[in-house]
mmCIF file of the N, C-alpha and C atoms, coordinates in Angstrom:
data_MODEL
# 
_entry.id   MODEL 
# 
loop_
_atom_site.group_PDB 
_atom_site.id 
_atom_site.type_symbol 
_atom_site.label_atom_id 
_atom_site.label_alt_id 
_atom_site.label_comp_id 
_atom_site.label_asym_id 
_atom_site.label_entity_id 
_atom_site.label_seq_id 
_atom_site.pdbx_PDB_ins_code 
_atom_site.Cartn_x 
_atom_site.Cartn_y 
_atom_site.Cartn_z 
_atom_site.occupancy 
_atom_site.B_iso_or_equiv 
_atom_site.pdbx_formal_charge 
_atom_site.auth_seq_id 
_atom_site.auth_comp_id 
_atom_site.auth_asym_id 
_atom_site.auth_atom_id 
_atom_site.pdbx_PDB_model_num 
ATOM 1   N N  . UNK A 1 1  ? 95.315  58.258 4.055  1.00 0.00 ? 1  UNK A N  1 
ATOM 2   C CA . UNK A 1 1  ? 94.984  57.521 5.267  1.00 0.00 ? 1  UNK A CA 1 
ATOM 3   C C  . UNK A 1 1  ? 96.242  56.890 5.850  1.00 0.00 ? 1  UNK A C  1 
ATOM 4   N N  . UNK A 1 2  ? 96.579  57.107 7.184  1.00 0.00 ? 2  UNK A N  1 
ATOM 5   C CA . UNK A 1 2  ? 97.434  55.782 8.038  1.00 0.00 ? 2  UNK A CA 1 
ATOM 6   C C  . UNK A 1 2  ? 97.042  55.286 8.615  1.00 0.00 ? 2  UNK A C  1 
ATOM 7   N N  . UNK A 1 3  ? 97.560  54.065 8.762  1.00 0.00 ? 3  UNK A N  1 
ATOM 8   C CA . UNK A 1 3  ? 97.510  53.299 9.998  1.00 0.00 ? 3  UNK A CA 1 
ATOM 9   C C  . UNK A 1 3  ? 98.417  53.338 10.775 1.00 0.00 ? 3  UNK A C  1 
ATOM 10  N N  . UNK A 1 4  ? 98.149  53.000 12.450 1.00 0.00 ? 4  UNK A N  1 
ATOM 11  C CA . UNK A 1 4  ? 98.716  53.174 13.114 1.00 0.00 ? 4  UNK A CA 1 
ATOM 12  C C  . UNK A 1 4  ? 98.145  52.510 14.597 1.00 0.00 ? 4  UNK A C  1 
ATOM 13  N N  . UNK A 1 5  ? 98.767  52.406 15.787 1.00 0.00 ? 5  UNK A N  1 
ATOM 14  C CA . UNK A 1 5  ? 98.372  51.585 16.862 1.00 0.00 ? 5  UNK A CA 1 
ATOM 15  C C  . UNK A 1 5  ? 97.775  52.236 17.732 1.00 0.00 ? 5  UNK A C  1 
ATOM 16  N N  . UNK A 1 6  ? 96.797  52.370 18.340 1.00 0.00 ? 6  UNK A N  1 
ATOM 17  C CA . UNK A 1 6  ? 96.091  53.196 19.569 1.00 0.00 ? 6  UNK A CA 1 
ATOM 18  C C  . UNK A 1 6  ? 96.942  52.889 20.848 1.00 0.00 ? 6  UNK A C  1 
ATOM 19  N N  . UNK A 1 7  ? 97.439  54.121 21.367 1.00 0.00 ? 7  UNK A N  1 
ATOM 20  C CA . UNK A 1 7  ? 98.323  53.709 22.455 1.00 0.00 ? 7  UNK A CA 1 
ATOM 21  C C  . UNK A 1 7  ? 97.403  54.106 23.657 1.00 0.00 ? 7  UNK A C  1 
ATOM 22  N N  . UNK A 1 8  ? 96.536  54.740 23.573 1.00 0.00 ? 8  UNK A N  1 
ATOM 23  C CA . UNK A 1 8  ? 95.709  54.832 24.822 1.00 0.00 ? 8  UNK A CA 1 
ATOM 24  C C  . UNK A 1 8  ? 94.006  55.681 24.373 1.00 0.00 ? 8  UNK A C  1 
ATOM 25  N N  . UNK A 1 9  ? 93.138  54.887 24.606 1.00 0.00 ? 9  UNK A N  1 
ATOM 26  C CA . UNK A 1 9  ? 92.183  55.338 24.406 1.00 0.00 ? 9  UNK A CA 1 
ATOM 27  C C  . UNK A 1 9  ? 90.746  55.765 25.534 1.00 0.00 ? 9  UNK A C  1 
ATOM 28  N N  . UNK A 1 10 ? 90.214  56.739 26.271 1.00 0.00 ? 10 UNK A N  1 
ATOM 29  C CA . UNK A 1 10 ? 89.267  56.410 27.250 1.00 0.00 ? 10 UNK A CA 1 
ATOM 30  C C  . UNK A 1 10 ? 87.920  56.945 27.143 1.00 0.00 ? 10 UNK A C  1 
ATOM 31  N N  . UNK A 1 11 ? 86.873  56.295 26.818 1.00 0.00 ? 11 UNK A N  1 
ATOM 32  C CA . UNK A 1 11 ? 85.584  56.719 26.271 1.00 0.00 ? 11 UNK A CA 1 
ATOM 33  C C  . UNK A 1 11 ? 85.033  57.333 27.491 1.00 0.00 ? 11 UNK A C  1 
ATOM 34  N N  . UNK A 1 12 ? 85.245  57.347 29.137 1.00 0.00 ? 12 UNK A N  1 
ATOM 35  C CA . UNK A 1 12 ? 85.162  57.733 30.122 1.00 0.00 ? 12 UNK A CA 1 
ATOM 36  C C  . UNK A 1 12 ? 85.728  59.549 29.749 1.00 0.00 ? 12 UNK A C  1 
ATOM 37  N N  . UNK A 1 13 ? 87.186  59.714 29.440 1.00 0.00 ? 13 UNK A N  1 
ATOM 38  C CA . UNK A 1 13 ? 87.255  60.588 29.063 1.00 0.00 ? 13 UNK A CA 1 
ATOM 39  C C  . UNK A 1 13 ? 87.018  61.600 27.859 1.00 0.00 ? 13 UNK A C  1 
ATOM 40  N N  . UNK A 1 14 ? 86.821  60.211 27.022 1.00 0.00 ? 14 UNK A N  1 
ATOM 41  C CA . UNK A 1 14 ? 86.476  61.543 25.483 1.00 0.00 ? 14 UNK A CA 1 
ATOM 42  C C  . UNK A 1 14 ? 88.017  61.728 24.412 1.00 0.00 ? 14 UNK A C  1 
ATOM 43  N N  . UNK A 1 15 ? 88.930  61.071 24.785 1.00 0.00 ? 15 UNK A N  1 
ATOM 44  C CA . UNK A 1 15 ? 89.889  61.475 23.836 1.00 0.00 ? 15 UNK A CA 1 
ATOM 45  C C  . UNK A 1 15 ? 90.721  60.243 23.906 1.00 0.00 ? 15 UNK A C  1 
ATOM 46  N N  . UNK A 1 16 ? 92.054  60.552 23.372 1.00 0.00 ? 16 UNK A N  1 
ATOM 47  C CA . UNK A 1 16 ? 93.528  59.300 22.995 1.00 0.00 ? 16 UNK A CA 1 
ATOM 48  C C  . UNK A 1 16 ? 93.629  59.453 22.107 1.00 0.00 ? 16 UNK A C  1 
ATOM 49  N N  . UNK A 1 17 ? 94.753  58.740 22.619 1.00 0.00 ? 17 UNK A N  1 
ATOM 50  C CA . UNK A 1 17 ? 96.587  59.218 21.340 1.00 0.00 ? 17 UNK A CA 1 
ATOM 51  C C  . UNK A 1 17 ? 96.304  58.096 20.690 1.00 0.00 ? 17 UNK A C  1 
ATOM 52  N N  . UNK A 1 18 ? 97.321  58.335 19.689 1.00 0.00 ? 18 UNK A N  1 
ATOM 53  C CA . UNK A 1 18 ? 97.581  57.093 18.413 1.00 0.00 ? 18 UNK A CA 1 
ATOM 54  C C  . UNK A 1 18 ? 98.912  57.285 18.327 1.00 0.00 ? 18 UNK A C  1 
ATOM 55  N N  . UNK A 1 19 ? 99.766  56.168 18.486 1.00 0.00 ? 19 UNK A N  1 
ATOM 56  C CA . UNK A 1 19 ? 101.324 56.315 18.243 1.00 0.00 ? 19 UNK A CA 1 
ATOM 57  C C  . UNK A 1 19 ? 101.514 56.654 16.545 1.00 0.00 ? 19 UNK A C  1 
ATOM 58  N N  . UNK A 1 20 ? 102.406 57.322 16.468 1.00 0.00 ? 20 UNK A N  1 
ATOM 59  C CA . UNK A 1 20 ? 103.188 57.834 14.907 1.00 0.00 ? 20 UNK A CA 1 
ATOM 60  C C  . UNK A 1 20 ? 104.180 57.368 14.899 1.00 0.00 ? 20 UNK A C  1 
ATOM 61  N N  . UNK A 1 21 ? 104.234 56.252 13.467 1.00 0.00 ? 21 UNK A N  1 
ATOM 62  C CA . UNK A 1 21 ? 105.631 55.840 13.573 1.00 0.00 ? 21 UNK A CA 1 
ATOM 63  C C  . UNK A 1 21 ? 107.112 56.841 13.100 1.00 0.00 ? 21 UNK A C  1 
ATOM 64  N N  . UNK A 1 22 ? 108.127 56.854 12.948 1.00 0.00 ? 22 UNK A N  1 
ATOM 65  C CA . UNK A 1 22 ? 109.041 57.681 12.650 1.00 0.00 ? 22 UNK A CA 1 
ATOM 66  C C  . UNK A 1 22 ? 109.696 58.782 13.130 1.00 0.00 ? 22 UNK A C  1 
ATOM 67  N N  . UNK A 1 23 ? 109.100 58.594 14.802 1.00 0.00 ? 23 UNK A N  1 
ATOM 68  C CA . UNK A 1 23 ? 109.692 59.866 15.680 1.00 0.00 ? 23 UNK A CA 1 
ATOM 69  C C  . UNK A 1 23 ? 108.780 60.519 15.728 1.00 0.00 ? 23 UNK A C  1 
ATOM 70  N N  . UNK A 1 24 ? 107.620 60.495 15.535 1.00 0.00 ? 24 UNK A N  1 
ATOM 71  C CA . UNK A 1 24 ? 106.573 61.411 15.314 1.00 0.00 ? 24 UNK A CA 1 
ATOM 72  C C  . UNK A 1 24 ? 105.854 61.791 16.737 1.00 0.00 ? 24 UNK A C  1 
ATOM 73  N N  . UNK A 1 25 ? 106.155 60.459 17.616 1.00 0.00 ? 25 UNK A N  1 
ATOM 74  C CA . UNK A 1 25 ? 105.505 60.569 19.278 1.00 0.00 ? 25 UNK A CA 1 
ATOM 75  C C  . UNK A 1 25 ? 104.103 60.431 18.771 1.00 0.00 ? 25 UNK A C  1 
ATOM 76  N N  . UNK A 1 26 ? 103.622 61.325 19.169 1.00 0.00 ? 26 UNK A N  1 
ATOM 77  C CA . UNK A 1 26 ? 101.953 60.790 19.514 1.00 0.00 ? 26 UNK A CA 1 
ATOM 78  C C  . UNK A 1 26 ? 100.454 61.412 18.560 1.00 0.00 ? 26 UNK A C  1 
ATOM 79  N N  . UNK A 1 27 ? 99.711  61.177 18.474 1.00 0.00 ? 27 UNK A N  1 
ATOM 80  C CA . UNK A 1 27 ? 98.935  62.520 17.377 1.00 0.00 ? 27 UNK A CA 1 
ATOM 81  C C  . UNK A 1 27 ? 97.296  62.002 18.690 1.00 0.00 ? 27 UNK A C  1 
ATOM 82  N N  . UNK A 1 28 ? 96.480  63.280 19.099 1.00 0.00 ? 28 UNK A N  1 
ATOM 83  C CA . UNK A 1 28 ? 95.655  63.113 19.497 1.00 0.00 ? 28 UNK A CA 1 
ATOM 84  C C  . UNK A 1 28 ? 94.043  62.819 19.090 1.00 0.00 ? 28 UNK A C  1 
ATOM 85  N N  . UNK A 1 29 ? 93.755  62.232 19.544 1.00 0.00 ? 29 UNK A N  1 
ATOM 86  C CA . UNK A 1 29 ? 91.838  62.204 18.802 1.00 0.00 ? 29 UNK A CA 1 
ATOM 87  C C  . UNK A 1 29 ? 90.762  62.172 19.850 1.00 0.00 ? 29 UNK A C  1 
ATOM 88  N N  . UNK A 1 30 ? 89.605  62.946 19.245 1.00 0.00 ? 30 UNK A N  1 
ATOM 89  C CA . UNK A 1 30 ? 88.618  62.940 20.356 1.00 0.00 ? 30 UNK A CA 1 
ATOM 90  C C  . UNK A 1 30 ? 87.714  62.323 20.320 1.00 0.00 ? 30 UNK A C  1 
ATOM 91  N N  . UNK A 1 31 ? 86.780  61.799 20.326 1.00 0.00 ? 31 UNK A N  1 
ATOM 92  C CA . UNK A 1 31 ? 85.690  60.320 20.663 1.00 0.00 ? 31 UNK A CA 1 
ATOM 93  C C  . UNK A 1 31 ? 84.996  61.167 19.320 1.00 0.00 ? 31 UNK A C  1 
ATOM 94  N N  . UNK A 1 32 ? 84.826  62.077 18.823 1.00 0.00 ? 32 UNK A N  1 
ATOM 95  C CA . UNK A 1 32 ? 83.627  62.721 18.118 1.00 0.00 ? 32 UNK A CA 1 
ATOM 96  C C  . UNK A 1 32 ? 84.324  62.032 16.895 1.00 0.00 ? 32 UNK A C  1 
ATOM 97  N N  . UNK A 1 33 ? 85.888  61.881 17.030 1.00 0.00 ? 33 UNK A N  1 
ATOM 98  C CA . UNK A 1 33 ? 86.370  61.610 15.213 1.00 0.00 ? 33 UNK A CA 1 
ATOM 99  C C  . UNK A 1 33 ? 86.286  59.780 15.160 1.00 0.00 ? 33 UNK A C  1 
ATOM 100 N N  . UNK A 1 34 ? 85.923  59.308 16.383 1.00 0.00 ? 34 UNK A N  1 
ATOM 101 C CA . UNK A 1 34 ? 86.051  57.707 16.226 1.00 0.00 ? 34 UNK A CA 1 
ATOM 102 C C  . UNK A 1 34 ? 85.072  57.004 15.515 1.00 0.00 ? 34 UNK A C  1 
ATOM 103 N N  . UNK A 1 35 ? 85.230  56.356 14.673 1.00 0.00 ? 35 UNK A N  1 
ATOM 104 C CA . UNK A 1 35 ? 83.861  55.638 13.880 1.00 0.00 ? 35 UNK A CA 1 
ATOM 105 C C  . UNK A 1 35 ? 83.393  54.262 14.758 1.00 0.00 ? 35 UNK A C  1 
ATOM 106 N N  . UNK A 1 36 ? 84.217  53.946 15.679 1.00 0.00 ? 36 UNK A N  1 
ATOM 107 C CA . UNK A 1 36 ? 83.905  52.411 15.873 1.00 0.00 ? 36 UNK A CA 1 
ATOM 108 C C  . UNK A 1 36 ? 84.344  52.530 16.935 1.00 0.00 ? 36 UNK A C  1 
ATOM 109 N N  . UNK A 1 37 ? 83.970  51.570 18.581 1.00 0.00 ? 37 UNK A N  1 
ATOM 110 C CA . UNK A 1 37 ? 84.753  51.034 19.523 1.00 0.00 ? 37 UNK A CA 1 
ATOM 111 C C  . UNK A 1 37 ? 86.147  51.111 19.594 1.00 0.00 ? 37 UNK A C  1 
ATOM 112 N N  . UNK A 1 38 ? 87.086  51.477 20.097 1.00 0.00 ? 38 UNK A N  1 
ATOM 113 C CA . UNK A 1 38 ? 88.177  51.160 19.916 1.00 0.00 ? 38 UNK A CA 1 
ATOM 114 C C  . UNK A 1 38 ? 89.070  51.074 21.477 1.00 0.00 ? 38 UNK A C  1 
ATOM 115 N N  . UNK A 1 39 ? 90.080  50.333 21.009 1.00 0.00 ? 39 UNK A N  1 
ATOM 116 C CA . UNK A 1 39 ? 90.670  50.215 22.703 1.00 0.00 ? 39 UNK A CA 1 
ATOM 117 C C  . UNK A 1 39 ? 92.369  50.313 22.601 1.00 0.00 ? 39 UNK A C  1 
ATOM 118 N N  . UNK A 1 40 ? 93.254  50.537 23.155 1.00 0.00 ? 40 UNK A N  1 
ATOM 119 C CA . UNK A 1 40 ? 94.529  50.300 23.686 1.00 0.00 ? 40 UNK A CA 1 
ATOM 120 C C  . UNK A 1 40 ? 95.230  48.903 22.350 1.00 0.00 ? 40 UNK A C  1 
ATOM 121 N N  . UNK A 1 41 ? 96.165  49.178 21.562 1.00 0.00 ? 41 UNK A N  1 
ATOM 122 C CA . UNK A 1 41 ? 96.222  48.225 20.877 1.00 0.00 ? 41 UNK A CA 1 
ATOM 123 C C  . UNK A 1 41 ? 96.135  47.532 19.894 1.00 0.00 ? 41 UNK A C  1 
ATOM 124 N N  . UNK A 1 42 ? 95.064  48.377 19.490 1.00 0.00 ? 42 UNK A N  1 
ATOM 125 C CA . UNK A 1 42 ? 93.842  48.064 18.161 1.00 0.00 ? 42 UNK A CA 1 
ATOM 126 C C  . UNK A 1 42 ? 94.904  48.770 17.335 1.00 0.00 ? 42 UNK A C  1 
ATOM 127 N N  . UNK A 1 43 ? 94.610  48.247 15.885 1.00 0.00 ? 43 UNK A N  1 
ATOM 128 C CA . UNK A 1 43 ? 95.189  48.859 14.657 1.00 0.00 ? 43 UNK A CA 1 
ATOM 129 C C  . UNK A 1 43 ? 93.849  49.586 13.899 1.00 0.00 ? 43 UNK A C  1 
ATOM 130 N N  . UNK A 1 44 ? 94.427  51.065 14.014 1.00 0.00 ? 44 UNK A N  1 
ATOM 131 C CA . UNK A 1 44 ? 93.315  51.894 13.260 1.00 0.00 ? 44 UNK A CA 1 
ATOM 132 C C  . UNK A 1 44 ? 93.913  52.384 12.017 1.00 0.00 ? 44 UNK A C  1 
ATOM 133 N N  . UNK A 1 45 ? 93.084  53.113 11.070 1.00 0.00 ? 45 UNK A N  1 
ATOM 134 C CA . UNK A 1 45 ? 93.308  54.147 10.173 1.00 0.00 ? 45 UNK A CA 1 
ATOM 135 C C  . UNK A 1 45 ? 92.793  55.734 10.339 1.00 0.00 ? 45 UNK A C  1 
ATOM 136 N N  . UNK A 1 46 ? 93.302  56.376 10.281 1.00 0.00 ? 46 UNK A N  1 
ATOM 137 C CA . UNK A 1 46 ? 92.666  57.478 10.262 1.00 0.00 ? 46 UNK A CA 1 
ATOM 138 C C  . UNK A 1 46 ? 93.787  58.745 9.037  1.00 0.00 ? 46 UNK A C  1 
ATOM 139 N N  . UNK A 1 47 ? 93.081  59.726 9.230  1.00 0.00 ? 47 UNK A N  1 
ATOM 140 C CA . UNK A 1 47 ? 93.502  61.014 8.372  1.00 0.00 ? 47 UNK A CA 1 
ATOM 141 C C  . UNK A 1 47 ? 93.935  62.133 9.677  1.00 0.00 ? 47 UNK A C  1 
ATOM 142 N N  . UNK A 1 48 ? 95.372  62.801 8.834  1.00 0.00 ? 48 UNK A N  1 
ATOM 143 C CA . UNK A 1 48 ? 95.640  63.757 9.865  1.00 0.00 ? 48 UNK A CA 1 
ATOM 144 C C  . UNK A 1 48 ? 95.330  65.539 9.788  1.00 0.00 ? 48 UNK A C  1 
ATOM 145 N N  . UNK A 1 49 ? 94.575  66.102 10.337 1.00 0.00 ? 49 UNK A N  1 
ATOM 146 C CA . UNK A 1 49 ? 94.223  67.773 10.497 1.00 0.00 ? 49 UNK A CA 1 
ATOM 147 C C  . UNK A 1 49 ? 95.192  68.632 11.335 1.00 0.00 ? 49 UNK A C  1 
ATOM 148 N N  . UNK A 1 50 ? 95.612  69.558 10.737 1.00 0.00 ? 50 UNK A N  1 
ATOM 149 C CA . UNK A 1 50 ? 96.266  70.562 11.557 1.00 0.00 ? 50 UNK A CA 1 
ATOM 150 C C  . UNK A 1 50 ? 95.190  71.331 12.191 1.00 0.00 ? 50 UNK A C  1 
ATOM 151 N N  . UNK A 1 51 ? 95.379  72.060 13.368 1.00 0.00 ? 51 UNK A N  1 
ATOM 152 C CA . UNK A 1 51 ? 94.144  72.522 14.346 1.00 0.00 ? 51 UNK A CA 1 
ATOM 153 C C  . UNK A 1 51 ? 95.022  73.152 15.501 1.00 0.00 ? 51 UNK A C  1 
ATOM 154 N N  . UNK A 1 52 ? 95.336  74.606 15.054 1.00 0.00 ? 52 UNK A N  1 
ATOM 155 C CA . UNK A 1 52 ? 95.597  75.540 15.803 1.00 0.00 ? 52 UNK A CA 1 
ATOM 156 C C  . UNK A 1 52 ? 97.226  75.084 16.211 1.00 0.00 ? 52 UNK A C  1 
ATOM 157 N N  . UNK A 1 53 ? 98.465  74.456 15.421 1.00 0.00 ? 53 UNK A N  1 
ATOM 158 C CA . UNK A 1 53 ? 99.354  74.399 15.237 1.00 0.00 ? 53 UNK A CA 1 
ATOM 159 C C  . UNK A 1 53 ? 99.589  73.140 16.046 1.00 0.00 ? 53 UNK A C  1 
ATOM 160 N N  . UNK A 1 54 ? 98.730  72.401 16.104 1.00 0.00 ? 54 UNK A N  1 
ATOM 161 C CA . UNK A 1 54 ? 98.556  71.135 16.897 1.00 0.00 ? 54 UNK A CA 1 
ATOM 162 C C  . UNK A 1 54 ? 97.940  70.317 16.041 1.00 0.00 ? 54 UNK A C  1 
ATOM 163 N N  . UNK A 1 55 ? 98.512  68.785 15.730 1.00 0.00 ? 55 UNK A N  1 
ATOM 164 C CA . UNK A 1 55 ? 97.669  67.992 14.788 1.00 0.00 ? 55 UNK A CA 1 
ATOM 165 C C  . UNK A 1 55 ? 96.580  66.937 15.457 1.00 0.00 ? 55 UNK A C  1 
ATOM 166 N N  . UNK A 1 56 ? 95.513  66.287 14.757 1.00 0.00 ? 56 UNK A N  1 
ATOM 167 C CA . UNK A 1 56 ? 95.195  65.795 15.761 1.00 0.00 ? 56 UNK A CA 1 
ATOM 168 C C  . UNK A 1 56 ? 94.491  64.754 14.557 1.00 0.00 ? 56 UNK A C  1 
ATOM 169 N N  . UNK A 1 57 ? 93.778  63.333 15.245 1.00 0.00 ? 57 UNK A N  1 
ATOM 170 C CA . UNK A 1 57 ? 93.245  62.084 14.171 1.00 0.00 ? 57 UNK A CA 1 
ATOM 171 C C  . UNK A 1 57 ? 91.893  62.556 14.068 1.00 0.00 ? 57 UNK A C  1 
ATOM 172 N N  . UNK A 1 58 ? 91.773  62.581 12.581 1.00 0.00 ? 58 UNK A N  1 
ATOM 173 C CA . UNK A 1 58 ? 90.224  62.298 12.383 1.00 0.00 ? 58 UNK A CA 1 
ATOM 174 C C  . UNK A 1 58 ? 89.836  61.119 11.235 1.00 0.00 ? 58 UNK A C  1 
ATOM 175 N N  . UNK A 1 59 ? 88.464  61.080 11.422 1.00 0.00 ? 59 UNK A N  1 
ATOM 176 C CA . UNK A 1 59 ? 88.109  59.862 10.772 1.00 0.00 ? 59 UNK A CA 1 
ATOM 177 C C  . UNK A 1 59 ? 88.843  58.487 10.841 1.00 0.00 ? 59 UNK A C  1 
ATOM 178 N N  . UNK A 1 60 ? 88.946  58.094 12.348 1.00 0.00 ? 60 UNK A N  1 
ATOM 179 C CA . UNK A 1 60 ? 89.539  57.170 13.463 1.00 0.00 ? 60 UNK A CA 1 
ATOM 180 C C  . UNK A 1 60 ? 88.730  55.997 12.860 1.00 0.00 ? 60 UNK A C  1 
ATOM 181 N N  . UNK A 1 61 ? 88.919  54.717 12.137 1.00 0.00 ? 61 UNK A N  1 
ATOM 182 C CA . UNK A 1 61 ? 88.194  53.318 12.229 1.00 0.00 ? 61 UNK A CA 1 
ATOM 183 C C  . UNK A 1 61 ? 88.876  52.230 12.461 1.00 0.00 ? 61 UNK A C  1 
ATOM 184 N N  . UNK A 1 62 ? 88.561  51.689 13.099 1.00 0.00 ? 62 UNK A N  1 
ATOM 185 C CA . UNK A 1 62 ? 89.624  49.836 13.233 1.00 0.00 ? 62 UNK A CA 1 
ATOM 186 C C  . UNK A 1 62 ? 89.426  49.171 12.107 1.00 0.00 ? 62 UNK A C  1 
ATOM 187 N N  . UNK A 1 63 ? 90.147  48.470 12.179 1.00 0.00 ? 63 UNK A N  1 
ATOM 188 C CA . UNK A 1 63 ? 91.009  48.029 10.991 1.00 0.00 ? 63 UNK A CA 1 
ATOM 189 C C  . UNK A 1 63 ? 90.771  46.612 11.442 1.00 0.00 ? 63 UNK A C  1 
# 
């Protein structure tokens, strides 16, 4: 599991990034992997999946 900061999240749209620390830039998630509310800011945990040479957050919860 990491944690990490939600840098943009929109339940309007269905998806958002989570910043990666270490140069990593950004990792994406889609509303289906979020367990909880979440907004811009929030400190989450989640697990990371490779998915078609693209990684992306699942099992998204605030912290």
């Amino acid at each position: 599991m990491k944690t990490r900061v939600v840098k943009f999240f929109s339940e309007e749209k269905g998806y958002g990034f989570i910043t990666i620390d270490g140069g990593w830039g950004d990792v994406f998630t889609h509303i289906s992997e979020v367990k909880e509310e979440i907004k811009e800011r929030d400190r989450v945990s989640f697990e990371i999946e490779e998915e078609k040479n693209r990684q992306k957050a699942i099992n998204v919860k605030l912290l």
